[in-house]
C-alpha positions in Angstrom: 0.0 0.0 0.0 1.3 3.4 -0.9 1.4 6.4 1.1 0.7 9.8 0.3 4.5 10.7 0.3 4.8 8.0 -1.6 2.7 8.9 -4.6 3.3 13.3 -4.5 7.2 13.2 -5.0 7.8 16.9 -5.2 5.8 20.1 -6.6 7.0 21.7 -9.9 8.2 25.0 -9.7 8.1 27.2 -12.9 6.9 30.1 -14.5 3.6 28.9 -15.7 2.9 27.3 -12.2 4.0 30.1 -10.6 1.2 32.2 -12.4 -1.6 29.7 -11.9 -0.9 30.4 -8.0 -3.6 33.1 -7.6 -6.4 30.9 -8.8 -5.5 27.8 -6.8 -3.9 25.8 -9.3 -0.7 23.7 -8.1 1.1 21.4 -10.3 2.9 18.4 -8.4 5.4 15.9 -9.8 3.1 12.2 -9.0 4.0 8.6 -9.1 3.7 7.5 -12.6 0.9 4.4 -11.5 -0.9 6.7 -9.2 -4.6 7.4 -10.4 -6.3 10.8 -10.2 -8.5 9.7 -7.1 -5.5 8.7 -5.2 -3.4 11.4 -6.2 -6.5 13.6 -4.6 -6.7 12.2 -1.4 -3.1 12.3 -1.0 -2.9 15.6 -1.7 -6.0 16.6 1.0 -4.0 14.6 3.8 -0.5 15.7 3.1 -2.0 19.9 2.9 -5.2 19.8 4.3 -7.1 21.3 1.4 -9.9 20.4 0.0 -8.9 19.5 -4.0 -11.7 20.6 -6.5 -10.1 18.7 -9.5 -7.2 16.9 -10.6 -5.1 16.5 -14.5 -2.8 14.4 -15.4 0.2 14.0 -18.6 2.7 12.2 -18.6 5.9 13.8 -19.5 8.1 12.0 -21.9 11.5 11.5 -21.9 13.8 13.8 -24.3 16.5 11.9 -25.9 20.0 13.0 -24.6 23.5 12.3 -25.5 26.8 12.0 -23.7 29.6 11.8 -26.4 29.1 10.3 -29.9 27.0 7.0 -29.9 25.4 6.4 -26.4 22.3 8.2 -26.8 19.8 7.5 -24.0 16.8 9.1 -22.8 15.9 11.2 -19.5 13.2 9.9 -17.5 9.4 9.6 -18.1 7.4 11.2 -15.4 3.9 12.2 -14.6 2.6 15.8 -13.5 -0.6 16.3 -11.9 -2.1 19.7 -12.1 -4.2 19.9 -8.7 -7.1 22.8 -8.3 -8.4 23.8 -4.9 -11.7 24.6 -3.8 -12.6 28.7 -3.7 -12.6 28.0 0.5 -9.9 26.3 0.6 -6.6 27.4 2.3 -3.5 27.6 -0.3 -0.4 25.5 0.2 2.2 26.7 2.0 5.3 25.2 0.0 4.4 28.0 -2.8 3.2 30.9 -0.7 7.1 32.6 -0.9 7.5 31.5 -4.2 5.3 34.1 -6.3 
């Protein structure tokens, strides 16, 4: 059985997250098995918030290359965008962020 710790790994932190901030949108970095239900109550009992909706993609690996021949590929992950409810509280991990 997974825990919540184990299926939110760690939030993403860029621009376009950054501005999704002020209407309660959070983007996490998820375990790539986890299902949007799951990856909901995980994120209501790691916060305490009360999450509205959750989307999913799954992020591709780019093709990378160290020298000549051994090409490889960086990993495949999946990001979960998370929006709260209007009464919820935000997360505190982002609040100095923005």
């Amino acid at each position: 059985m997974k825990t919540a710790y184990d299926i939110v790994i760690r939030p993403i932190i860029t621009e376009q997250s950054m501005e999704d901030l002020d209407i309660k949108k959070y983007v996490f970095e998820v375990d790539k098995t986890a299902t949007k239900i799951e990856i909901k109550k995980a994120v209501e009992e790691i916060f305490g918030v009360t999450v509205l909706k959750v989307n999913t993609v799954t992020v591709h690996g780019k093709e990378k290359r160290t020298g000549r021949y051994p090409a490889g590929y960086s990993k495949t992950w999946k990001k979960a965008v998370v929006k709260l409810s209007e009464g919820s509280k935000s997360i505190e991990i982002f609040e100095g962020m923005a």
